[in-house]
C-alpha positions as CSV (number, residue, x, y, z in Angstrom):
1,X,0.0,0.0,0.0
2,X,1.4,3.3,-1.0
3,X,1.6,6.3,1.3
4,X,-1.0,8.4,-0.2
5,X,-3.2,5.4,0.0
6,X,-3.1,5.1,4.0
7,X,-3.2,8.8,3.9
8,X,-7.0,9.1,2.0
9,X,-7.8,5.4,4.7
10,X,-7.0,7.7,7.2
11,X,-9.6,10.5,5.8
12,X,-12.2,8.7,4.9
13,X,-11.6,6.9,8.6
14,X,-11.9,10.3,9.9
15,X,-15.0,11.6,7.7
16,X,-16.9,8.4,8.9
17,X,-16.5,9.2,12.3
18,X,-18.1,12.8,11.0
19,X,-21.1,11.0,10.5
20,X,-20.1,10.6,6.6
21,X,-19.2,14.4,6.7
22,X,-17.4,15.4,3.9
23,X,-13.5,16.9,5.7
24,X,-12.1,19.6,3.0
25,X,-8.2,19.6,2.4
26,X,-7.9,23.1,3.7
27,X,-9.5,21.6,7.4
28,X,-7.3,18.5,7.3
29,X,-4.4,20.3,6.8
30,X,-4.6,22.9,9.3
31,X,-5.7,20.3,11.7
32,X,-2.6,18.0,11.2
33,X,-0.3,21.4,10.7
34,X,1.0,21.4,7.1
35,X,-0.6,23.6,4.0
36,X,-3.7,23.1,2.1
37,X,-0.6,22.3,-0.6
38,X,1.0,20.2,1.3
39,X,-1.8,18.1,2.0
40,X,-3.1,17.8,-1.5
41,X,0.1,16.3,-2.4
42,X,0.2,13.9,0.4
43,X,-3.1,12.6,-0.3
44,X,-2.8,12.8,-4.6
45,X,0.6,11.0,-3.7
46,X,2.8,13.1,-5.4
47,X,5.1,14.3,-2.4
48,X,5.7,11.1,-0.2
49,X,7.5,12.5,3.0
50,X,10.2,10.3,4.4
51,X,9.3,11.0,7.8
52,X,5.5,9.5,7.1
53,X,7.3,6.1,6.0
54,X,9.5,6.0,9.0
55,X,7.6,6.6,11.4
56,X,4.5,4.0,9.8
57,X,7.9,1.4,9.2
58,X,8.7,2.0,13.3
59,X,5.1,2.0,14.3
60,X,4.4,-1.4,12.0
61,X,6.9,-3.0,14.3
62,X,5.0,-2.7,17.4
63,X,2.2,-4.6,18.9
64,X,-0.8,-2.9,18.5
65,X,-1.6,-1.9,22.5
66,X,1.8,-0.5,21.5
67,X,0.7,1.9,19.1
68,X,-2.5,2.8,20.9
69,X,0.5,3.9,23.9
70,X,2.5,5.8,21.5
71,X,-0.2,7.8,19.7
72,X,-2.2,8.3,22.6
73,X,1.1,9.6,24.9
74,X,1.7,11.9,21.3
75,X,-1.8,13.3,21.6
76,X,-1.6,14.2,25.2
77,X,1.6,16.1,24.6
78,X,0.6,17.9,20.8
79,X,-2.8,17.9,19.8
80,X,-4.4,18.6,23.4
81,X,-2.9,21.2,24.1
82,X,-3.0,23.1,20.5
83,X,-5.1,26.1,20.8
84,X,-8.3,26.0,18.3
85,X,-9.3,28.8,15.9
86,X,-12.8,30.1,16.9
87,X,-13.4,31.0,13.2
88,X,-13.0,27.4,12.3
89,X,-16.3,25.3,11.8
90,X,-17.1,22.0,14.5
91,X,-15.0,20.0,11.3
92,X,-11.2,20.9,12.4
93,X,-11.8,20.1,16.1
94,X,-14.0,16.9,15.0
95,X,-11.0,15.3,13.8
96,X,-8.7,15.5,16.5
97,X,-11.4,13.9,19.1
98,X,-10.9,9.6,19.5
């Protein structure tokens, strides 16, 4: 499976736990901190960061109450604590919730 291919599993993933609610680029990307660019080409897979493959090579490695540790510890100490823009619609902070 290809990077960008995990990458759209991961937002459709994500829209389905919208209740089928469609997630534009520009909300994913600001969510996950790159640009509306950046994103497009992540998920079109035409820029394949080598940090993504590490990290999913590293993470593919360990069991999966492992993973669930890892991300979990990394969401406590990022995404929790990342302020939220109040122009923003329910979408943005959607996707960061479990």
């Amino acid at each position: 499976m290809d990077l960008n291919q995990v990458i759209k599993k991961i937002h459709r993933l994500l829209e389905s736990n919208n209740d089928g609610e469609r997630i534009v680029y520009e909300d994913m990307a600001e969510n996950i901190g790159v640009s509306t660019r950046a994103y497009s080409e992540y998920y079109r897979g035409k820029n394949q960061p080598l940090g993504m493959k590490v990290l999913l090579r590293m993470l593919n490695n360990l069991k999966d109450e492992q993973i669930l540790e890892v991300v979990r510890m990394w969401k406590e100490e990022h995404i929790s604590r990342r302020p939220t823009r109040k122009d923003k619609k329910d979408t943005a902070e959607n996707i960061s919730k479990e």
